[in-house]
C-alpha positions in Angstrom: -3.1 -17.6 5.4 -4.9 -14.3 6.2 -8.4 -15.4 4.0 -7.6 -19.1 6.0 -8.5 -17.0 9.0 -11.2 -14.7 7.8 -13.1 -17.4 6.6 -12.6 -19.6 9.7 -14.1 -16.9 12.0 -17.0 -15.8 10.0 -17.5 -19.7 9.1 -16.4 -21.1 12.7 -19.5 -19.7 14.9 -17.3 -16.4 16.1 -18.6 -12.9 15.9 -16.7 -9.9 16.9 -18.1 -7.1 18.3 -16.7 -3.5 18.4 -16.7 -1.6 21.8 -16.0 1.8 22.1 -12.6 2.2 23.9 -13.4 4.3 26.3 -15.5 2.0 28.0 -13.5 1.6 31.1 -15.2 -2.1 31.2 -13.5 -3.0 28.9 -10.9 -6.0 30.1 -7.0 -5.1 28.8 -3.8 -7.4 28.0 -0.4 -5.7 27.1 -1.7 -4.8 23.4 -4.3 -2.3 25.1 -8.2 -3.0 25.2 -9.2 -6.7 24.4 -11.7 -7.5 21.7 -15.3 -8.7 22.5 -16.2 -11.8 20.6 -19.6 -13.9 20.7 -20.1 -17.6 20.1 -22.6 -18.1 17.4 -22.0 -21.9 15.9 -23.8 -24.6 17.9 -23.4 -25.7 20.9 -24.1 -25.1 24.5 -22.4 -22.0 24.4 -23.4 -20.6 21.9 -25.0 -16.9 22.5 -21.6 -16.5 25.4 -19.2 -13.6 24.7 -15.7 -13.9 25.9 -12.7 -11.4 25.2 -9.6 -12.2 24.0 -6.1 -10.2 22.8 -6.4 -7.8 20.1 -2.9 -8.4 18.8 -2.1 -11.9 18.8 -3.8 -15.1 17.6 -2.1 -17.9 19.5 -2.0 -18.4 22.8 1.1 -19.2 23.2 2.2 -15.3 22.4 -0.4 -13.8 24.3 -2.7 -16.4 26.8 -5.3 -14.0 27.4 -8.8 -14.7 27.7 -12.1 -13.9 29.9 -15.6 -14.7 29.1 -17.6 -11.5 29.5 -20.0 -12.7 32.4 -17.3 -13.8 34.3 -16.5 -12.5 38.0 -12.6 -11.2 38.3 -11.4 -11.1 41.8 -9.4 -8.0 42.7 -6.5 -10.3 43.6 -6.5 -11.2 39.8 -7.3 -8.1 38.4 -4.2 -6.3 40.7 -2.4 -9.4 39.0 -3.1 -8.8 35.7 -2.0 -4.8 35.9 1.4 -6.1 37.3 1.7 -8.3 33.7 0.6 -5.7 32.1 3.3 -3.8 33.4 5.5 -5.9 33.0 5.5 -6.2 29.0 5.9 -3.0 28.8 9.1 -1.7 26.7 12.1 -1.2 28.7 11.5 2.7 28.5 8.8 5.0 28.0 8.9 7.2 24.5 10.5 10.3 26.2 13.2 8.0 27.4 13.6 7.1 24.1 13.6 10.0 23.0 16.8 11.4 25.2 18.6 7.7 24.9 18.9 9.1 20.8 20.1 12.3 21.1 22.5 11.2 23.6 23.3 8.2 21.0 23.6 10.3 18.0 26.2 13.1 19.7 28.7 10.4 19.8 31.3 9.7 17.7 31.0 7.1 15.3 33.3 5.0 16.9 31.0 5.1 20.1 28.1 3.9 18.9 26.6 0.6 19.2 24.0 -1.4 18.0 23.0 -5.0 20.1 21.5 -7.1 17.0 20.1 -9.4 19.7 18.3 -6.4 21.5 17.3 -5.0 18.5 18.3 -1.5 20.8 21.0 1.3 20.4 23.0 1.0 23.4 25.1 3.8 24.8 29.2 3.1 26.3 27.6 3.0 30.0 25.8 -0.2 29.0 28.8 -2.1 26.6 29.0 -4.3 29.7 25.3 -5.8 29.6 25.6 -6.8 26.2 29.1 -8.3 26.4 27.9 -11.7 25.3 25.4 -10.4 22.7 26.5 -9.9 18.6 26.8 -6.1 18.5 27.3 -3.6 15.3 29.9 -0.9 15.9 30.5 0.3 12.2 29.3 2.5 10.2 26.0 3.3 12.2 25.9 7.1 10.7 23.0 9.4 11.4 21.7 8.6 7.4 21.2 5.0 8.4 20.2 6.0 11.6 16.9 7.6 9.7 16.0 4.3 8.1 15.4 2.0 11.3 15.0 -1.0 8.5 18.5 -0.8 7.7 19.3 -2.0 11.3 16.7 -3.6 12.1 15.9 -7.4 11.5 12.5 -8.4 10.2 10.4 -10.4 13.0 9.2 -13.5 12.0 6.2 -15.0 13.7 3.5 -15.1 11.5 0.8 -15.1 14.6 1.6 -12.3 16.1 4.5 -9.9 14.5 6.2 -10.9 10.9 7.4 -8.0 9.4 7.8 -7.5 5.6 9.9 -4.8 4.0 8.8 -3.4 0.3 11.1 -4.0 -2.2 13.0 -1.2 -3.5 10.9 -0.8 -6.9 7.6 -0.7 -4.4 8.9 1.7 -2.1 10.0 4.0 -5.0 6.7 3.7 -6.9 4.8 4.9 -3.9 7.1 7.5 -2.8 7.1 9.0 -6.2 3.8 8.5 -6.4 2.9 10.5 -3.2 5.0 13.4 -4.9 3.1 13.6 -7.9 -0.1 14.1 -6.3 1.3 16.9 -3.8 1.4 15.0 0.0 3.8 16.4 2.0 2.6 14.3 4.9 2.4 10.4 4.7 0.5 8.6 7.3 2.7 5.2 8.0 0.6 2.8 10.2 2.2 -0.2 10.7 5.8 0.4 11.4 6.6 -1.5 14.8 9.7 -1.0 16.7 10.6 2.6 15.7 10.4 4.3 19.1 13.4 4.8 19.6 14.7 6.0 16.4 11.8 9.0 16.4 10.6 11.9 18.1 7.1 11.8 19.9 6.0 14.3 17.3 7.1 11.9 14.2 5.9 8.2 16.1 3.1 7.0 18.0 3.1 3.5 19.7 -0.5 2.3 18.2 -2.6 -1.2 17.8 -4.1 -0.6 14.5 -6.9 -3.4 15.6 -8.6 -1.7 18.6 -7.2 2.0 17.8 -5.1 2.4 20.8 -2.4 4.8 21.3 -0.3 3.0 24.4 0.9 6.9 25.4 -2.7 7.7 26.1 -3.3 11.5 26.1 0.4 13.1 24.7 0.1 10.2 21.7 -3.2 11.5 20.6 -2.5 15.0 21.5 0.9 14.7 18.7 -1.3 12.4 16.2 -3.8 15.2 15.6 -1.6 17.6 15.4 0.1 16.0 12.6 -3.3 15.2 11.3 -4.1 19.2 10.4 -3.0 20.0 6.6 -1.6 23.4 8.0 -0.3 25.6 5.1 -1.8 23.6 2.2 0.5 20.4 3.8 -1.5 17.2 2.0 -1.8 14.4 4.8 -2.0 10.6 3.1 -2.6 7.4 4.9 -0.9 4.2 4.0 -0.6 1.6 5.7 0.5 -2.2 5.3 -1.1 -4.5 7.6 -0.5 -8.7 8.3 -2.3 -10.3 6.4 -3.6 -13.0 8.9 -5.9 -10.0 10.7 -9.3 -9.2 9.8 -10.3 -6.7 7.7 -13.3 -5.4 9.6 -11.3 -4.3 12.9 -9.1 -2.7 10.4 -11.5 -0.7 8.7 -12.7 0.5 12.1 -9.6 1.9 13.0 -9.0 3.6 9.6 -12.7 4.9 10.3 -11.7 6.4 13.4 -8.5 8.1 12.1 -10.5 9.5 9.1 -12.5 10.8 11.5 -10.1 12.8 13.5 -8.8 14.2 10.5 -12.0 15.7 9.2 -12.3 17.2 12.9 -8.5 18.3 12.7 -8.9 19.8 9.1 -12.9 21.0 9.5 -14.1 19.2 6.1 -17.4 17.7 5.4 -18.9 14.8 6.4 -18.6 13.4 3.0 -15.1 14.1 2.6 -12.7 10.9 3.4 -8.5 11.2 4.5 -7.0 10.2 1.3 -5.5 6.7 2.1 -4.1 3.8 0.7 -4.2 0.5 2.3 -2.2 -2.4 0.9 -3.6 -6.1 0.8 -3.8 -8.8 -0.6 -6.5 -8.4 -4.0 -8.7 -11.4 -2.6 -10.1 -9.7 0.3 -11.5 -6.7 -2.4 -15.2 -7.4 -1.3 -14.8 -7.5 2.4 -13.0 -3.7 2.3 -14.9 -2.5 -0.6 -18.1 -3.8 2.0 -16.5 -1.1 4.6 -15.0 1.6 2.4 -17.2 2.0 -1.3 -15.4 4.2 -2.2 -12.6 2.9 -2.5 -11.1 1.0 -5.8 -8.7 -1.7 -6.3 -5.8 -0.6 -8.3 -3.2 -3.4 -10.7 -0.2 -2.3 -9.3 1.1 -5.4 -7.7 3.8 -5.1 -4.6 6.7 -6.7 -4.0 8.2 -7.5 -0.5 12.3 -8.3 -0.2 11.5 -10.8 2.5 8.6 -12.1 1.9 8.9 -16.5 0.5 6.0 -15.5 -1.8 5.4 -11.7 -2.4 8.4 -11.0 -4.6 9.8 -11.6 -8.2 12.6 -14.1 -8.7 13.1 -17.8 -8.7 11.4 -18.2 -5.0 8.5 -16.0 -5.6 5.3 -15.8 -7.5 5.2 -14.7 -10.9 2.1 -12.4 -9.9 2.1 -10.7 -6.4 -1.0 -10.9 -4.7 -0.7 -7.5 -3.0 -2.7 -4.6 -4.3 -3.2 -1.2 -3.3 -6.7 0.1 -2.4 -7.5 3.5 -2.1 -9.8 6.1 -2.2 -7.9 8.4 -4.6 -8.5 8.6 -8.0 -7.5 5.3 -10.0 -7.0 7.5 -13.0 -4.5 9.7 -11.1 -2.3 7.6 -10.2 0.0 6.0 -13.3 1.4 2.9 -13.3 4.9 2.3 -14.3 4.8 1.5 -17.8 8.2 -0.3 -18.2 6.6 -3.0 -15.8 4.0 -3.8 -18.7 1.0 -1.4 -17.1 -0.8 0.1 -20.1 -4.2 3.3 -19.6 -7.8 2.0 -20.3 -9.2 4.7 -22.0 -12.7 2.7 -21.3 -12.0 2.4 -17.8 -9.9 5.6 -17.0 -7.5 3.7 -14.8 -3.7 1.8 -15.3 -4.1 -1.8 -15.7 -1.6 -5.0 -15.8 -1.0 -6.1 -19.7 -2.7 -9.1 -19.5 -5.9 -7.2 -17.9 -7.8 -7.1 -21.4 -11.1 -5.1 -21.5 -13.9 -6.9 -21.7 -16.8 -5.1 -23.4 -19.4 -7.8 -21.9 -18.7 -6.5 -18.8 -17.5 -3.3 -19.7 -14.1 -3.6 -17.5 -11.2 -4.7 -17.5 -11.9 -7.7 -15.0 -8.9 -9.6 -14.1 -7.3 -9.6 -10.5 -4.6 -11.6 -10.3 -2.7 -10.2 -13.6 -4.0 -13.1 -16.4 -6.1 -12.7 -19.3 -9.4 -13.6 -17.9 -12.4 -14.7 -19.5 -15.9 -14.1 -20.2 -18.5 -17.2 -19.5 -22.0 -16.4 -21.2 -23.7 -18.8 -18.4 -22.3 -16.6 -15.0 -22.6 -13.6 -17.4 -19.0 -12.4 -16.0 -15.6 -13.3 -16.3 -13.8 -16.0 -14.8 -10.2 -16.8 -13.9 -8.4 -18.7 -17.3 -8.2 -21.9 -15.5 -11.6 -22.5 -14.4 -14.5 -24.0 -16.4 -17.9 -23.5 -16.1 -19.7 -26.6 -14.0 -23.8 -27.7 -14.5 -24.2 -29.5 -11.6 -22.6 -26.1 -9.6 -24.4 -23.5 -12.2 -21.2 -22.2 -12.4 -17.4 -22.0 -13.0 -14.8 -23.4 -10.9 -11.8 -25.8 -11.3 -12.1 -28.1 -12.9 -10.9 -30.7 -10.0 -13.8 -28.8 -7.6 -15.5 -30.7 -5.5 -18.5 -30.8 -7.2 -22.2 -31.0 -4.9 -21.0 -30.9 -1.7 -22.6 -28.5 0.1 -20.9 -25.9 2.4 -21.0 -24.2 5.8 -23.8 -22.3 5.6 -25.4 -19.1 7.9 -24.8 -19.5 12.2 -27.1 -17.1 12.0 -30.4 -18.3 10.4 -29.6 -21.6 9.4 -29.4 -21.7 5.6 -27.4 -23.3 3.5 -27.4 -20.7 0.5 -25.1 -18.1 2.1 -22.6 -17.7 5.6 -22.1 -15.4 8.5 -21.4 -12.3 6.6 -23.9 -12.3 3.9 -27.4 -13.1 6.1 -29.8 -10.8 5.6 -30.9 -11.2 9.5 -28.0 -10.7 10.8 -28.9 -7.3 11.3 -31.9 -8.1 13.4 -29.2 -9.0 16.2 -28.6 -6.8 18.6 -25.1 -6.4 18.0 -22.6 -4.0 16.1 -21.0 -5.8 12.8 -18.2 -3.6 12.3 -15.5 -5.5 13.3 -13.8 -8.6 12.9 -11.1 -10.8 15.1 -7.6 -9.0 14.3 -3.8 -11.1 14.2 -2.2 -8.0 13.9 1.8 -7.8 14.6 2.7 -7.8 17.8 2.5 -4.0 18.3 1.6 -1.7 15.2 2.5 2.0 15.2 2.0 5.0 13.3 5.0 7.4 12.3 4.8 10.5 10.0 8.2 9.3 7.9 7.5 6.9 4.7 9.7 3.8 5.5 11.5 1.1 3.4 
């Protein structure tokens, strides 16, 4: 679904371009600053910029949308701030905040959790709820510091789906993290937390335009956590939908590297040690905006997820990869799950990831035994054959000749969008990317499950 989307935008005659956010310009919708965006397919508009929401990608979640020339009239800007307001969450993070420690000196018996709020709800408010399904048992202050266990997953792929990491995953990359000495983990994308953590543990963030909702305080408590005071290791991962764009993403991780090599006073050339989980098709478009950073074998598994996960339902590979720019050949892969050291390549691989001394790699992605074809002079996937016509391998079902979408940019046929050589000539930014991020995305210092 998420490369559906990539391609569609870059392929469709839509170009996003990155603003910096504190342009005061800049039009905003309850997910914070809107994205700019510029026609480039044909037409009669092409050349026209229009922005639109930042978080969702239908309508339908969030309707808004303003072409960039266009005239607003106070009446409809005044409007627009009382919408704003109004999507707002029922209470600000310090009301949060005091709503838990209030919550947490009751007795067990007093504590209440509305499943069709998704909230903790103190005695005064019982009445409220009345007709909702409530949990009164065993809400104790251990399950109280894993929100997962409470909350439920939300399930609109457009806007917010939410995927948990199966136990074996989560273990893997908390271990992991202990092995190579963080003491502080970097969690961005954990929505819905607020009111399970303090303002110095959570920040209410949109990962897709870098936007910390609590303005000042939110960045004020982020870099503070940021600084690796006594020798305290700061990591980034983060787990984003898969139907965004990587290029807004990449910005935002730009922008929160940079804040920790102001934080921590490092060199230019050093990078915060992340780890960003995707899917391992989109390996060219972050390796285009991080190249540094490698694609490791591990593949993740989600307890939610139709596809992502092991068992009768599920593939038999996982997609999902980490990427990072720590060293591949520090990080070991879990042997009992059939990953074996390439001496060649100094890096874990999947079993079926056999070295290819053509190439010198091991080449597979997607966990087969791939193979070498002499005419691409690279390995291929098992199940694609090498095509004359095409000059060179595919399925063997391909259709065959028919030419694609080429360039909105120059016109030619033999590349798209992303890949013209002119497109730099435009006077334009080509950071970003449209984003279908969850509904809101957050950042929290506490690994979650």
């Amino acid at each position: 679904m998420g490369k559906i989307l990539d391609d569609a935008v870059d392929s469709g005659g839509i170009e996003v371009i990155i603003q910096n956010e504190s342009n005061k310009t800049i039009p905003r919708c309850p997910h914070g600053p809107a994205l700019l965006f510029e026609k480039t397919g044909k037409g009669e508009e092409k050349g026209r910029r229009f922005y639109a929401c930042s978080a969702c990608r239908d309508r339908k979640d969030c309707n808004f949308f303003q072409w960039a020339d266009e005239k607003i009239s106070e009446a409809r800007m005044l409007a627009r701030e009382e919408q704003n307001r109004s999507k707002m969450p029922l209470f600000t993070h310090q009301e949060y905040c005091s709503r838990f420690r209030e919550f947490v000196s009751l007795s067990l018996e007093q504590r209440r959790f509305c499943v069709d709020c998704q909230m903790l709800i103190l005695p005064g408010e019982w009445a409220n709820h009345a007709k909702h399904k409530a949990l009164s048992e065993d809400i104790t202050v251990q399950r109280l510091k894993r929100p997962s266990l409470l909350l439920c997953p939300l399930v609109n792929k457009k806007s917010n789906a939410q995927y948990l990491f199966a136990d074996r995953s989560c273990h893997f990359l908390l271990d992991m993290f202990l092995v190579l000495g963080f003491q502080k983990i970097l969690c961005v994308g954990t929505p819905r937390y607020c009111q399970f953590f303090g303002q110095n543990e959570f920040c209410h963030y949109n990962m897709f335009n870098h936007h910390f909702f609590d303005n000042e305080e939110a960045v004020t408590f982020f870099q503070s956590f940021l600084r690796e005071e006594g020798g305290a290791k700061v990591v980034m991962v983060t787990d984003p939908p898969f139907g965004g764009l990587v290029k807004p993403l990449a910005n935002s991780f730009s922008q929160m590297s940079m804040t920790w090599k102001k934080q921590n006073k490092v060199s230019d050339a050093a990078e915060m040690p992340m780890i960003w989980i995707f899917p391992y098709f989109f390996e060219s478009r972050i390796l285009e905006c991080f190249p540094s950073f490698s694609m490791l074998d591990y593949q993740v598994d989600y307890d939610n997820h139709p596809l992502y996960k092991h068992g009768k339902k599920g593939r038999k590979q996982s997609p999902v990869r980490l990427f990072t720019n720590l060293s591949p050949k520090d990080i070991i892969l879990p042997v009992d799950e059939g990953y074996r050291f390439c001496s060649v390549c100094e890096r874990y691989v999947s079993a079926g990831n056999k070295h290819c001394p053509k190439c010198d790699t091991c080449p597979s992605k997607d966990g087969r035994e791939w193979r070498h074809c002499d005419q691409c002079g690279r390995c291929v996937k098992p199940s694609w054959r090498h095509c004359s016509s095409c000059a060179h391998c595919a399925l063997p079902d391909h259709p065959c000749g028919q030419s694609q979408t080429g360039c909105f940019n120059c016109g030619s046929h033999k590349h798209k969008l992303r890949a013209c050589p002119k497109k730099h000539n435009k006077q334009m930014p080509v950071e970003g990317g449209r984003g279908a991020p969850c509904l809101s995305k957050h950042i929290t210092g506490k690994p979650t499950a």
